[in-house]
C-alpha positions as CSV (number, residue, x, y, z in Angstrom):
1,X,68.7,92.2,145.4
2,X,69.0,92.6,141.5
3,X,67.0,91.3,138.8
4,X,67.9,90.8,135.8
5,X,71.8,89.0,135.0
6,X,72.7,91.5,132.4
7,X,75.3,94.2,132.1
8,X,73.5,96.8,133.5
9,X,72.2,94.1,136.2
10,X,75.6,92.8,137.1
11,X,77.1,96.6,137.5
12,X,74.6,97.3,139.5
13,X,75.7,94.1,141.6
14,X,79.1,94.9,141.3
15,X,78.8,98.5,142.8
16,X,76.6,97.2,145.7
17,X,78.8,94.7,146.6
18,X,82.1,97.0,146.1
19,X,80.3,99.1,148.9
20,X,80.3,96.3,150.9
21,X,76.7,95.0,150.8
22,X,75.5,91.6,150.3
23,X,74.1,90.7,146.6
24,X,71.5,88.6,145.7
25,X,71.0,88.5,141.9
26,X,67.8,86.6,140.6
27,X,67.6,85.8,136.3
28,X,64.8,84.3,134.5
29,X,67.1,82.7,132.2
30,X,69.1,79.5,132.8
31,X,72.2,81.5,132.3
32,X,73.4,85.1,132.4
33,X,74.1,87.6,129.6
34,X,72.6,85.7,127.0
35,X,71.9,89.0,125.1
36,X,75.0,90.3,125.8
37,X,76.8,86.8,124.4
38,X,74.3,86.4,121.2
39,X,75.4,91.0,120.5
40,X,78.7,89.6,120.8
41,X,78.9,87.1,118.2
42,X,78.9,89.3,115.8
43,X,82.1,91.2,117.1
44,X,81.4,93.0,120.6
45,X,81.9,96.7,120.7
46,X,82.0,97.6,124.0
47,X,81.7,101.6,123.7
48,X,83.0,104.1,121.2
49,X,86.3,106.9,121.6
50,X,84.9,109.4,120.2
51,X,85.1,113.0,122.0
52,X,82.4,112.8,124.6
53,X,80.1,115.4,123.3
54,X,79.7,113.7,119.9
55,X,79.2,110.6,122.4
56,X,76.6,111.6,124.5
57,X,74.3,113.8,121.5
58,X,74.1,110.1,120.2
59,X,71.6,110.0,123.0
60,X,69.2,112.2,121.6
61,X,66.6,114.3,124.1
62,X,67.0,111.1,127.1
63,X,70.7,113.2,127.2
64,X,70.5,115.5,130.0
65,X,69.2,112.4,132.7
66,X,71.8,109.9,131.2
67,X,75.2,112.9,131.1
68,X,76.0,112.5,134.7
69,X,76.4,108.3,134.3
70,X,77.6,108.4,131.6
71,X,80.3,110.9,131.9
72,X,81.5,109.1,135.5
73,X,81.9,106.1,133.7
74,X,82.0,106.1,129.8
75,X,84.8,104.5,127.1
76,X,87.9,105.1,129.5
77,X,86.6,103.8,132.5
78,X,84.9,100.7,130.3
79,X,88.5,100.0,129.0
80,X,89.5,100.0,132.2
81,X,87.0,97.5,133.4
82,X,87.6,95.6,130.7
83,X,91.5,95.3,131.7
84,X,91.0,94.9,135.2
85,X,89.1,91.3,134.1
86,X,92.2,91.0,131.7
87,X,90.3,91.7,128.2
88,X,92.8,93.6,126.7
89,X,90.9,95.8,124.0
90,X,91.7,98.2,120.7
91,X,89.7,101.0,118.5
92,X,88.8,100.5,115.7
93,X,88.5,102.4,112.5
94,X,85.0,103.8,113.3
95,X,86.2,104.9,116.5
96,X,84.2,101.6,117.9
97,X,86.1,99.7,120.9
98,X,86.5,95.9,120.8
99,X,88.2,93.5,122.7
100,X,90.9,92.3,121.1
101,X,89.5,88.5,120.9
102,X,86.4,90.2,119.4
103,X,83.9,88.3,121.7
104,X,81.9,88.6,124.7
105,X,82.5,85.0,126.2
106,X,86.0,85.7,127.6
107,X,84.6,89.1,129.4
108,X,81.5,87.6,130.7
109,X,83.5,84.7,131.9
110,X,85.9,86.6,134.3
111,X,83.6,89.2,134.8
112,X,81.3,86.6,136.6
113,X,84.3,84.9,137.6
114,X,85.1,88.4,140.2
115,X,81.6,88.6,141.2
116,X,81.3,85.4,142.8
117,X,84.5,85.4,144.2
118,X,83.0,89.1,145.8
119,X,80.2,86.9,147.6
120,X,77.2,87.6,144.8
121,X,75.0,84.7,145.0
122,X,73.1,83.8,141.5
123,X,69.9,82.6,141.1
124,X,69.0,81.7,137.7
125,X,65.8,80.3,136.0
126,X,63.8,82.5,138.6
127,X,61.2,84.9,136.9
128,X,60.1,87.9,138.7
129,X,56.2,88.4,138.4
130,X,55.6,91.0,140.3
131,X,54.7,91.9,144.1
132,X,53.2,90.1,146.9
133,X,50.1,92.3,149.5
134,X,52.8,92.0,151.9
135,X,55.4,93.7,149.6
136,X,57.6,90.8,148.8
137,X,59.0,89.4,145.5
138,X,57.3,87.0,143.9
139,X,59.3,84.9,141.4
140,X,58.2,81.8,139.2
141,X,61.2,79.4,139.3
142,X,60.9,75.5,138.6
143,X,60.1,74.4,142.1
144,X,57.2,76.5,141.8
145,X,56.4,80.5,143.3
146,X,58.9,81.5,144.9
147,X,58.2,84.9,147.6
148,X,61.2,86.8,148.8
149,X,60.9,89.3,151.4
150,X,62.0,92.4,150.4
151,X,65.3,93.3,150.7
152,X,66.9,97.0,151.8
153,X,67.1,97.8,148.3
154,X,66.4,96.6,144.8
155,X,67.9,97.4,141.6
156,X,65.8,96.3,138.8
157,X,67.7,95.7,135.4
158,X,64.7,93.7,133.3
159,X,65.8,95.0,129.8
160,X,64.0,96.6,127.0
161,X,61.2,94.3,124.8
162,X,63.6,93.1,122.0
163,X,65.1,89.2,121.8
164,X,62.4,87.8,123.7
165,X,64.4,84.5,123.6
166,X,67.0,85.2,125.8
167,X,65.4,86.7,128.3
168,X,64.3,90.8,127.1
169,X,60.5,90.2,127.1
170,X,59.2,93.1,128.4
171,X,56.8,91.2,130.1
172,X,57.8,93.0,133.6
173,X,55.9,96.2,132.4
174,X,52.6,95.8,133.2
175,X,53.8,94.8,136.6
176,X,55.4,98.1,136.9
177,X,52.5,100.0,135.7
178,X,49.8,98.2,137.9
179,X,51.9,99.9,141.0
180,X,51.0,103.0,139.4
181,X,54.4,103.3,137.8
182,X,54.6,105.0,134.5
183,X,55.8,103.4,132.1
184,X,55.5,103.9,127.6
185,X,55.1,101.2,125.2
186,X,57.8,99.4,124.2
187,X,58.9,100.6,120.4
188,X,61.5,98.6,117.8
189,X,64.6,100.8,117.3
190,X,68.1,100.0,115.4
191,X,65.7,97.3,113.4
192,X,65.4,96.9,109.9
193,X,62.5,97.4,107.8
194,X,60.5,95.8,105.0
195,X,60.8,96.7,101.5
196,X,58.2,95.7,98.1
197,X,61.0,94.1,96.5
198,X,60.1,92.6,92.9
199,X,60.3,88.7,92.5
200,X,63.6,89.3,90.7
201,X,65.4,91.5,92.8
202,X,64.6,89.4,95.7
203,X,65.8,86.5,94.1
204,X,69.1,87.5,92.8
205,X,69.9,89.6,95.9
206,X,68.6,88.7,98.7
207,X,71.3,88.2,101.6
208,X,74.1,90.5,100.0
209,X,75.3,93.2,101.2
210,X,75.0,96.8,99.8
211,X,78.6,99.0,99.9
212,X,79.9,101.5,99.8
213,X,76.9,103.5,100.7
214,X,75.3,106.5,101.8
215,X,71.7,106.7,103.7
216,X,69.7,109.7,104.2
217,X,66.2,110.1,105.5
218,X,65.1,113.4,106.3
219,X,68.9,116.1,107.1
220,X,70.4,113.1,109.2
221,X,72.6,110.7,106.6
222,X,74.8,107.4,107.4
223,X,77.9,106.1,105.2
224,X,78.8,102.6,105.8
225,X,76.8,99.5,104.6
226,X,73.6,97.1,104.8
227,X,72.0,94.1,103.6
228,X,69.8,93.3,101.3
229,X,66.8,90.2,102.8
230,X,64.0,88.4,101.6
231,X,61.6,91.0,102.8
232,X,63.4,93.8,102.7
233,X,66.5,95.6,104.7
234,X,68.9,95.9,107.7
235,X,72.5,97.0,108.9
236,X,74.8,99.3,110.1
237,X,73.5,102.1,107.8
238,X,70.1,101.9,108.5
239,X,70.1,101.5,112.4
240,X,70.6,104.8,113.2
241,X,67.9,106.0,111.3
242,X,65.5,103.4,112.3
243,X,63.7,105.0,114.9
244,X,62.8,108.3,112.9
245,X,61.6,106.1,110.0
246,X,59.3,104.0,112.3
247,X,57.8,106.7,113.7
248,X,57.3,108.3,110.5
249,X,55.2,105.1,109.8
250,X,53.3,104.9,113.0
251,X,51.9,108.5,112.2
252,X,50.6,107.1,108.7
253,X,53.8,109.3,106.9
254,X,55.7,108.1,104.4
255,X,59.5,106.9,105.1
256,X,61.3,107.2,102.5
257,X,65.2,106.4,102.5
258,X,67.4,108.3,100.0
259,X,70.6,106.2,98.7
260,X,73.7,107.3,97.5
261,X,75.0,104.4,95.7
262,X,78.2,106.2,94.5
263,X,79.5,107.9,97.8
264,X,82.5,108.6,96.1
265,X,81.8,110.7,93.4
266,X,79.7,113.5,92.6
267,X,77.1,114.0,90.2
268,X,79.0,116.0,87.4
269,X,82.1,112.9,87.6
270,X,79.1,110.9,87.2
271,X,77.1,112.0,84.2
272,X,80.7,112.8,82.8
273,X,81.6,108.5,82.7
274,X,78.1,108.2,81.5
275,X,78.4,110.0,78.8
276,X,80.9,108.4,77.1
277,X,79.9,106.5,73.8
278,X,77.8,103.3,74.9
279,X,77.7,101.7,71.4
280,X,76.2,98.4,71.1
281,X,76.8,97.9,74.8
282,X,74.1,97.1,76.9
283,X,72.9,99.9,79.9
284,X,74.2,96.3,82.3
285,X,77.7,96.6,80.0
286,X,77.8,100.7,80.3
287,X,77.6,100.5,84.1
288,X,80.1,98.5,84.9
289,X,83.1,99.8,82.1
290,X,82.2,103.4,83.0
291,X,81.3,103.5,86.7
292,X,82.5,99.5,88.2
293,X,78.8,99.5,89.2
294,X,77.5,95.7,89.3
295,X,75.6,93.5,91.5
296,X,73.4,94.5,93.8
297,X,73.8,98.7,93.7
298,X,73.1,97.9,89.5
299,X,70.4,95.9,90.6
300,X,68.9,99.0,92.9
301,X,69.4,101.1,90.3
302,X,66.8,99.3,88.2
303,X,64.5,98.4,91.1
304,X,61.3,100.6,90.6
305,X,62.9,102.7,87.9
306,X,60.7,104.4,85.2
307,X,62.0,104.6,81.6
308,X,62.6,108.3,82.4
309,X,65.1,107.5,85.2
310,X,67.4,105.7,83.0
311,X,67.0,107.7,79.9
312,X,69.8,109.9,79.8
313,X,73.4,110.1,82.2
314,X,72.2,112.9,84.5
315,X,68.5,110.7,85.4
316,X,71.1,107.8,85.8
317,X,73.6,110.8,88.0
318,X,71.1,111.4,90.1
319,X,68.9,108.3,91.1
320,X,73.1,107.0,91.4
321,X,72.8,109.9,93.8
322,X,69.7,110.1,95.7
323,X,67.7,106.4,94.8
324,X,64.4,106.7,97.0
325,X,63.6,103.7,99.1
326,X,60.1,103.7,100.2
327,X,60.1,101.4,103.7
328,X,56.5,99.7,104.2
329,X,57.1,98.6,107.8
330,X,59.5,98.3,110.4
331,X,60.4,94.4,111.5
332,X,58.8,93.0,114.6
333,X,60.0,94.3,117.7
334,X,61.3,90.8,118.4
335,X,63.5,91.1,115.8
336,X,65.1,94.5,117.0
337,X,68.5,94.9,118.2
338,X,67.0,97.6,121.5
339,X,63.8,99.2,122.0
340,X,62.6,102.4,123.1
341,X,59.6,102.5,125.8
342,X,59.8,100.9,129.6
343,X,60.1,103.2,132.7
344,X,59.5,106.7,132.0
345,X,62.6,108.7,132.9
346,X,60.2,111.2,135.1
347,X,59.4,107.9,137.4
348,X,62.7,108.0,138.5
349,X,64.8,110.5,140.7
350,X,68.2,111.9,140.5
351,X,69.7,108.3,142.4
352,X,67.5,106.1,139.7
353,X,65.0,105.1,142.2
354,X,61.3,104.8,141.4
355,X,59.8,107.9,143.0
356,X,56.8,106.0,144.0
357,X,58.3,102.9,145.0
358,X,61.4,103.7,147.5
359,X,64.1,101.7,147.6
360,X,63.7,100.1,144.1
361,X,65.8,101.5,141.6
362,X,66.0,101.1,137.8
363,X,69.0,100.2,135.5
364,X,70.0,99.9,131.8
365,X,67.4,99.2,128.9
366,X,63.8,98.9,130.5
367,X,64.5,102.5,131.0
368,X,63.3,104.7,128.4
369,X,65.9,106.0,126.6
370,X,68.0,105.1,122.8
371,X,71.1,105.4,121.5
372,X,72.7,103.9,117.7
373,X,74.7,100.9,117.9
374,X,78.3,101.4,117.7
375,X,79.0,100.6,121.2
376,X,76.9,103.4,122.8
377,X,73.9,101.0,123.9
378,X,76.5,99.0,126.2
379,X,78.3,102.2,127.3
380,X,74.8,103.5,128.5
381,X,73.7,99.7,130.2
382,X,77.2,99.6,131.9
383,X,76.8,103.6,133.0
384,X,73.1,102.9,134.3
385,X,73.9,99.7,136.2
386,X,76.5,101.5,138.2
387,X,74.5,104.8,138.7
388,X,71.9,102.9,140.2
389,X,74.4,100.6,142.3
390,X,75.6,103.9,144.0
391,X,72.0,105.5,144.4
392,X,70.7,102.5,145.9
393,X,74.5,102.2,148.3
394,X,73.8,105.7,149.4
395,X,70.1,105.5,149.8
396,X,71.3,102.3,152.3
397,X,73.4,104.4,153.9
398,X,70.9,107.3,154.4
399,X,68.4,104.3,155.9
């Protein structure tokens, strides 16, 4: 049996039945991947080619348990899954890989296509809520509990605590840790944060997006872009610094962001342009002739300046250069793309089976581990799901 009908669930399914073992998969939702569709949207990534070492440090200390999966089956091995539904797929600029339709609805489709043509039998709109006295499964569904008896093995795939909407509640936790299961509060990661925007700024800016940029907080920095919202910030630039900044606030420290607005150009080029006669121009006027800076990175430069920081071209250089961005709170965890927290990675052995519960094994994002977006979330769900397909295959075997 699986639970849970997304990526890392349905890997999991597909590695069991590959070994010739009959599926059952069981999803609360009344459809599968519905966080995989709504990620997808946007434009899927489904992994990233850069060289594996850069790959798997995006994975941060939760590296040395996730290596072995990830390295058995990471970006080429994903291309080649994706091929073998017929996706055909392309990299990007940012070394990201897409499918060359962009979405997730054509993947999904065949993928689910091949599974139930491979015998898996789907059972939607059934809840898991934990275990019977007599160790079965008990499921909420709409003709009321459901209690399975426990099959030979189990591979849960619940997801993390994000997007509780479709599906990724978290809910299952405390089910985990009442079986004496350890488990760590669910955290938002890759999330944006809130920012004490003046009336004005928020006004004219809200909803547009901030590029070219650079990002720093604390030695780790990010070029690329975000956006600017009613309450404060979010994007490509600031996911990957997300979780450092959150927990800087949860420990009552300041996060601060540093922004390079001018990515391009160094400081000296800089106070050089500004220093060219401004005459009657305004500093709006000076901006744009000398530097092409407008909009929204003009409108930041302003934001919480002093007098002092627009006084002269080298205060102008270098808040252009390093613009501090106090953050006052990180979004709801609803509202994050992945969380941190679920099953401890010590619960777990080697084969990704609970140590204290044999014969139940663990996949994808209600494990406790992170990574950026950029395609190395999904890499890691797909990875996990088929780990724990082959533990849970050879502990069958060994039983």
């Amino acid at each position: 049996m699986v639970v849970g009908g997304g990526p890392a669930g349905l890997m999991a399914a597909e590695t069991l039945l590959d070994a010739g073992f009959a599926v059952d998969l069981h999803d609360s939702m009344p459809s599968l991947g519905r966080k995989f569709l709504m990620a997808g949207k946007s434009g899927l990534n489904i992994s990233n080619a850069e060289p594996i070492e850069s790959l798997l440090g995006r994975y941060g200390s939760a590296r040395p348990r996730l290596e072995d999966a990830i390295r058995a089956f990471g970006p080429a091995e994903i291309v080649a899954f994706a091929a073998g539904l017929g996706i055909e797929t392309f990299t990007g600029s940012s070394g990201r890989i897409f499918p060359t339709g962009f979405k997730a609805a054509p993947l999904l489709r065949a993928w689910l296509r091949r599974l139930r043509a491979r015998g898996l039998k789907i059972h939607v709109r059934h809840r898991w809520r934990g275990f019977g006295p007599d160790g079965t499964f008990l499921f909420e569904t709409p003709d009321g509990p459901l209690a399975v008896e426990r099959p030979a093995v189990t591979v849960l795939a619940l997801g993390g605590a994000s997007w509780p909407a479709l599906g990724s509640d978290g809910v299952w936790s405390p089910l985990l840790a009442a079986r004496g299961i350890a488990t760590r509060d669910f955290a938002a990661t890759n999330c944006g944060f809130d920012v004490a925007w003046s009336d004005i700024f928020r006004e004219r800016f809200a909803g547009q997006p901030v590029k070219p940029v650079a990002v720093r907080f604390g030695d780790h920095e990010i070029r690329g872009e975000f956006v600017v919202t009613a309450t404060g910030i979010e994007g490509g630039a600031i996911y990957p610094l997300a979780a450092s900044a959150r927990r800087a606030l949860d420990e009552g420290r300041p996060a601060v962001l540093h922004l390079d607005l001018m990515p391009g150009r160094d400081e000296a080029s800089l106070v050089a342009a500004l220093s060219k006669p401004r005459g009657r121009h305004s500093l709006t006027d000076h901006l744009r002739r000398c530097l092409g800076l407008s909009g929204v990175r003009a409108g930041l430069l302003r934001e919480g300046a002093t007098p002092a920081d627009l006084a002269t071209p080298l205060a102008i250089a270098r808040r252009l250069k390093s613009l501090p961005l106090p953050l006052t709170r990180a979004r709801p965890l609803a509202e994050a793309i992945s969380t941190e927290g679920g099953v401890a990675l010590q619960a777990l052995d080697d084969n990704w089976m609970l140590r204290d519960l044999p014969g139940v094994f663990c996949a994808g994002e209600m494990i406790d581990w992170d990574a950026p977006t950029g395609g190395y979330l999904l890499t890691a769900c797909l990875a996990l799901g088929r780990a724990a397909g082959q533990g849970a295959a050879r502990w069958l075997g060994g039983h």
